[in-house]
C-alpha positions as CSV (number, residue, x, y, z in Angstrom):
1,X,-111.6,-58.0,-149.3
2,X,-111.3,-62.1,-149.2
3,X,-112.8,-61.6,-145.5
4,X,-115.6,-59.2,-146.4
5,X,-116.4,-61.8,-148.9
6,X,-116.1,-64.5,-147.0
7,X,-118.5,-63.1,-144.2
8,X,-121.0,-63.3,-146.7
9,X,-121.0,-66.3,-148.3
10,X,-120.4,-68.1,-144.7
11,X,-123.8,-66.5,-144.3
12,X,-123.6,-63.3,-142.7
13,X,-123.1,-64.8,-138.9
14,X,-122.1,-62.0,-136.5
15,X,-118.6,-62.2,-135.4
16,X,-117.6,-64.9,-138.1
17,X,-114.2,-63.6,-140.2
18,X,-115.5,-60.6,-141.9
19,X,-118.0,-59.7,-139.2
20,X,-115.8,-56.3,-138.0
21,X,-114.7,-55.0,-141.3
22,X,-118.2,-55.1,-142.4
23,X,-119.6,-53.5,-138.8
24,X,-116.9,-51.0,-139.4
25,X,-117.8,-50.6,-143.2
26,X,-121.0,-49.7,-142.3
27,X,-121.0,-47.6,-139.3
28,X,-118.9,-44.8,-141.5
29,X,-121.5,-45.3,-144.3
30,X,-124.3,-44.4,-141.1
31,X,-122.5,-42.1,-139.7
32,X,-121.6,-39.7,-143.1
33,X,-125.7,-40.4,-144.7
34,X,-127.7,-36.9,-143.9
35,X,-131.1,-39.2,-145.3
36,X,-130.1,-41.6,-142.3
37,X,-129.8,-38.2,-139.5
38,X,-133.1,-37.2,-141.3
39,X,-134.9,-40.8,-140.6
40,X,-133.5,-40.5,-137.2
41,X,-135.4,-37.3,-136.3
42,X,-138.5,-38.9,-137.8
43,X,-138.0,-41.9,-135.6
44,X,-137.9,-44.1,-138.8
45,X,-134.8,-46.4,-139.5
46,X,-134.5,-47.7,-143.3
47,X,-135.9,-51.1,-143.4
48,X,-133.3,-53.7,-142.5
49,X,-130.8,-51.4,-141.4
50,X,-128.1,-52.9,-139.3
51,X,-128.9,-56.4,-140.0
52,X,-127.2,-58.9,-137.8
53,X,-125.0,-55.9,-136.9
54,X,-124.2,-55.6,-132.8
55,X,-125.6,-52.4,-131.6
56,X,-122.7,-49.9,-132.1
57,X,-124.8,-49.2,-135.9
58,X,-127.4,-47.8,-134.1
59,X,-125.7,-46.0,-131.5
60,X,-123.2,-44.2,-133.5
61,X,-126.3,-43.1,-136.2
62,X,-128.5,-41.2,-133.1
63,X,-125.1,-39.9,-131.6
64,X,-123.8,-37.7,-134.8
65,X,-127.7,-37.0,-135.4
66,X,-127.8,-35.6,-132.5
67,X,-124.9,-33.9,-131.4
68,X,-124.5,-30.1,-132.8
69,X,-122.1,-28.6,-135.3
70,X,-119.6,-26.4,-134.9
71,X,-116.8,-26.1,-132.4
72,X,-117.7,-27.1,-128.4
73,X,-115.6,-28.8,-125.7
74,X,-116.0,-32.3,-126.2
75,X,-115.8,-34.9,-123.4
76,X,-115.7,-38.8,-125.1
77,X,-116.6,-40.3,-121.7
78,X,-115.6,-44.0,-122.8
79,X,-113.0,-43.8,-125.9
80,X,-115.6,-45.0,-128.1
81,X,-114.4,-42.2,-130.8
82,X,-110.7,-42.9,-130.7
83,X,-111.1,-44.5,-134.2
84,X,-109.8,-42.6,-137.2
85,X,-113.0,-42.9,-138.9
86,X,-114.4,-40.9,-135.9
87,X,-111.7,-38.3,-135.0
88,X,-111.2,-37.1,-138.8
89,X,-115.5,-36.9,-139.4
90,X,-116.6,-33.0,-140.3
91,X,-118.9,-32.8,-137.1
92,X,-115.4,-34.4,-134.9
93,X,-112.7,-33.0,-136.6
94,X,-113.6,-29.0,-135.2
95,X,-114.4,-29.8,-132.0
96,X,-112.4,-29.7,-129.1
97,X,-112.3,-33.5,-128.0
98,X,-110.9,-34.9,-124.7
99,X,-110.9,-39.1,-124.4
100,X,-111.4,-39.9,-120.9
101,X,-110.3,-43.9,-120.6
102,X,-108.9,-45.9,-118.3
103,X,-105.1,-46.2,-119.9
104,X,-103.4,-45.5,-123.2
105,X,-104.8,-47.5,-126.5
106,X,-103.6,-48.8,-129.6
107,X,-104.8,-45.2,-131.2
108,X,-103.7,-42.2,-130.6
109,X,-104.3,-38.7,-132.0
110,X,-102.1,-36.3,-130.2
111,X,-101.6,-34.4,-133.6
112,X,-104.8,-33.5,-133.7
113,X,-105.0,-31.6,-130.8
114,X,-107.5,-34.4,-128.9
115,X,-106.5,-34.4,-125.3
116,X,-106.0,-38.1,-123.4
117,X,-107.0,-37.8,-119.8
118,X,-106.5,-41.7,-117.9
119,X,-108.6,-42.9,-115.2
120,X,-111.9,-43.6,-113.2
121,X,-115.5,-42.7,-114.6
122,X,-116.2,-42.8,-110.9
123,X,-113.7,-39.8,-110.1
124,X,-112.9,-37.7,-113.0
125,X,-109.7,-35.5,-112.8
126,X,-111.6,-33.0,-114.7
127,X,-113.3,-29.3,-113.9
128,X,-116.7,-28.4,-112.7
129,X,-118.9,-27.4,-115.2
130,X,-116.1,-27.6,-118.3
131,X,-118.1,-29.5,-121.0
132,X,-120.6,-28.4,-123.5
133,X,-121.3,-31.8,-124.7
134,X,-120.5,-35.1,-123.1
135,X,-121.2,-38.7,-124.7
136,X,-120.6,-42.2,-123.2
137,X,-121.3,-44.5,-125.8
138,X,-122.1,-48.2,-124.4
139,X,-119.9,-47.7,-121.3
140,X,-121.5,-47.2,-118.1
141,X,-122.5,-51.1,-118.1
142,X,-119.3,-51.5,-118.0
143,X,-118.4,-49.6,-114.1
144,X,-117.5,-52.1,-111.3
145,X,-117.9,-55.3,-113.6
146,X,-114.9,-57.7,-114.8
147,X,-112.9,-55.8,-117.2
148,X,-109.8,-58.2,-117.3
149,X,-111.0,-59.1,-120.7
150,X,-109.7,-55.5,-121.7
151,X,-106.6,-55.6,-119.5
152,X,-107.9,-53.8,-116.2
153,X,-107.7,-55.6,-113.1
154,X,-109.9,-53.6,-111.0
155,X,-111.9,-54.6,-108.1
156,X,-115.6,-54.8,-109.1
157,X,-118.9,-57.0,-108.2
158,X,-118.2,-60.4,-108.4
159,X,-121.9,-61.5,-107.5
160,X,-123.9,-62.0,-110.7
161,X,-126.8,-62.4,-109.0
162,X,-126.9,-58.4,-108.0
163,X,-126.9,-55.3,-109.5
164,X,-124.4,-52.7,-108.9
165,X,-125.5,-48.8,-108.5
166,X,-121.6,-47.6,-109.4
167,X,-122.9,-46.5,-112.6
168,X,-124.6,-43.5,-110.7
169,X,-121.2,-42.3,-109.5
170,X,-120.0,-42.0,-112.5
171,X,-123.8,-40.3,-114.0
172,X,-122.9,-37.5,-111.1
173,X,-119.1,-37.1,-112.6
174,X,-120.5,-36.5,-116.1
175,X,-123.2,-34.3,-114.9
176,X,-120.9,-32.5,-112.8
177,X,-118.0,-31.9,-115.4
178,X,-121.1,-30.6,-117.8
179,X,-122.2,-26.4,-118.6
180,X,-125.3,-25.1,-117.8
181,X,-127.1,-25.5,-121.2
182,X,-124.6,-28.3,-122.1
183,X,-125.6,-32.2,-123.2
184,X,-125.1,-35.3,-122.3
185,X,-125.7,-38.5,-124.4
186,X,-125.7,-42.0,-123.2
187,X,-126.0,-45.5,-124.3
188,X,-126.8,-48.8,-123.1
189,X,-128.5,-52.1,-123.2
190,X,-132.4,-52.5,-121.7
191,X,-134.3,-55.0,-121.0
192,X,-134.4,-57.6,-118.1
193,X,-131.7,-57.1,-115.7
194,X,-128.8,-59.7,-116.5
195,X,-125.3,-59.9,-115.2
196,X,-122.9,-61.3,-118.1
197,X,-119.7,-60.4,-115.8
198,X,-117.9,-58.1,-118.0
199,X,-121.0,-55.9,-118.6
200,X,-124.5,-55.8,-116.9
201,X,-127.9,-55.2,-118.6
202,X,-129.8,-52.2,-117.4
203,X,-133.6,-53.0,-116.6
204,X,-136.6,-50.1,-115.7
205,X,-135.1,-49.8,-111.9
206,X,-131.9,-48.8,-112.7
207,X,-132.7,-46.8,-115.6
208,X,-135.0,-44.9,-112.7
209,X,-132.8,-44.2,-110.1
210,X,-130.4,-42.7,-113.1
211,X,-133.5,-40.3,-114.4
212,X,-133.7,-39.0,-111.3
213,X,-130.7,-37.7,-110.9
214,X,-131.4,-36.0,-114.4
215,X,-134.9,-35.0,-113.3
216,X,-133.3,-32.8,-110.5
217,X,-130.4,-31.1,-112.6
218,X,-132.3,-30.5,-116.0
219,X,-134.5,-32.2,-118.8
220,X,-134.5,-35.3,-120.2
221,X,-135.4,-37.9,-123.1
222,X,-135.4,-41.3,-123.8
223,X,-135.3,-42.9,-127.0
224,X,-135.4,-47.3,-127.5
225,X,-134.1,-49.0,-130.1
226,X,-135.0,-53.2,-130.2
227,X,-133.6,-55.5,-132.7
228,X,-135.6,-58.1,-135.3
229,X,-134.5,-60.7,-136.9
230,X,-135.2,-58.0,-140.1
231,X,-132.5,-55.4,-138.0
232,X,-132.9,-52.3,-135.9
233,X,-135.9,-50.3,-135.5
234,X,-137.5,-47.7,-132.8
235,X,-139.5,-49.2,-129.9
236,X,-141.7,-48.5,-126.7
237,X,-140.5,-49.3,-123.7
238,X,-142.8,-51.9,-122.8
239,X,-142.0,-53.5,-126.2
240,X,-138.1,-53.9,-124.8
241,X,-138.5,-54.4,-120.9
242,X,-137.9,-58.5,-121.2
243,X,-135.4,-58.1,-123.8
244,X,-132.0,-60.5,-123.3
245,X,-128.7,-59.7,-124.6
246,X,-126.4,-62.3,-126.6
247,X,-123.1,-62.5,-125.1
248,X,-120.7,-63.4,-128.1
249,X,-118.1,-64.5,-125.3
250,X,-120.2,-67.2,-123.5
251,X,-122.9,-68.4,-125.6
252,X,-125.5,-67.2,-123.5
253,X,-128.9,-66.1,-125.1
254,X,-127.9,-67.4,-128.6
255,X,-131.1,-67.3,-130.2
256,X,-132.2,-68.1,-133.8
257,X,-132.6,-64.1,-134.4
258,X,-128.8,-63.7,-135.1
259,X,-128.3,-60.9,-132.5
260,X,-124.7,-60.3,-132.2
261,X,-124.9,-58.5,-128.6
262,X,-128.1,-56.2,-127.8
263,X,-131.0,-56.8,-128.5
264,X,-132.6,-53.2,-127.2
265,X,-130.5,-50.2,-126.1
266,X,-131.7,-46.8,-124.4
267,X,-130.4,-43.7,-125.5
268,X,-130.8,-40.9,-123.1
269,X,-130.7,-37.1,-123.8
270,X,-130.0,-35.1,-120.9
271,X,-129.7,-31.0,-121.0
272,X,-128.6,-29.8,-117.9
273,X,-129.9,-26.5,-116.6
């Protein structure tokens, strides 16, 4: 409680003491609000929503607005739901979830019936055609870029000046592990390409080559998301396309906004046919 307090009378600066039990604090109020899904559908977020909050508020609200009820086989392409708050939700909790990481975390729900499956995005141990819904939540940015920050020492593109296209093997695995008729949801930041070591900004190119992969194996939709200094609202895509991320790591593209990571993210709805 002392640090929730403290986080706002220090002025509500993202990452300061306070910053994740806040974040956390307010992604379970997003996620459990029905007038928030509702807004979502209308492509209308509450005014000031997710101030000075990193983009995970905004991600999580479109996911569980968008994914359906009831029970389906579950990929979380990521771990980005292996949080109790997630797992134990009404629209988690009958589903039958699979966690595809790279190795065992701090959480783990075995009594829940969620199956861990460790390794590769790039080459999934999993069946063709399996999955009737498939999410990868802020994770793709992540393929063949520095992850020794999160205790993987994997070889990846050590030129920051380039892109890297691995991101498309790992599109084809998702695709490929999908049903006929089955979803696939994915997150990431857009704007102007950057390379930030540990994660790499997705700009209109690569964001192409990925659509048409989707173009050829079903239907599509893309949905932006920018941030104000006022918090997150919907956007065009020519309203995001110079957009520069804040890395909280480095410093870089600390800007008077307070942006705590993001400052635009794509969210893609694919439906396979």
């Amino acid at each position: 409680m002392r640090l929730k307090e403290s986080y706002f009378t220090e002025g509500q600066i993202p990452w300061s003491p306070g910053y994740n039990y806040h974040k956390t604090e307010k992604i379970i109020e997003a996620i459990s609000n029905e007038n928030l899904k509702e807004s979502i559908h209308n492509r209308v977020l509450p005014k000031g929503y997710g101030y000075r909050i990193d983009e995970r508020i905004v991600e999580y609200a479109w996911i569980f607005s968008t994914i359906p009820e009831g029970t389906q086989r579950f990929l979380d392409a990521g771990s980005t739901f292996n949080f109790p708050y997630i797992v134990s939700h009404p629209l988690i909790e009958k589903k039958d979830l699979t966690i595809f990481t790279y190795s065992p975390e701090h959480y783990a729900f075995n009594r829940r019936r969620i199956s861990y499956v460790y390794g590769d995005l790039r080459e999934m141990s999993l069946k063709d055609s399996y999955f009737d819904l498939v999410v990868s939540q802020s994770t793709i940015e992540h393929i063949d870029m520095d992850n020794s920050m999160y205790g993987y020492e994997l070889e990846h593109n050590k030129n920051v000046e380039t892109k890297s296209y691995d991101y498309l093997i790992a599109v084809d695995e998702m695709v490929r592990v999908l049903k006929s008729g089955g979803t696939l949801l994915l997150t990431f930041p857009f704007g102007k390409f950057e390379n930030h070591g540990f994660f790499q900004q997705f700009d209109s190119e690569m964001v192409k080559r990925m659509t048409d992969i989707f173009q050829k194996q079903g239907s599509y939709d893309l949905t932006y998301f920018k941030y104000d200094p006022e918090g997150w609202r919907f956007a065009e895509m020519n309203e995001v396309t110079e957009m520069e991320s804040f890395n909280p790591h480095t410093g870089r593209g600390l800007k008077e906004d307070h942006a705590a990571h993001s400052r635009a993210i794509l969210c893609v709805k694919f439906v396979k046919n």
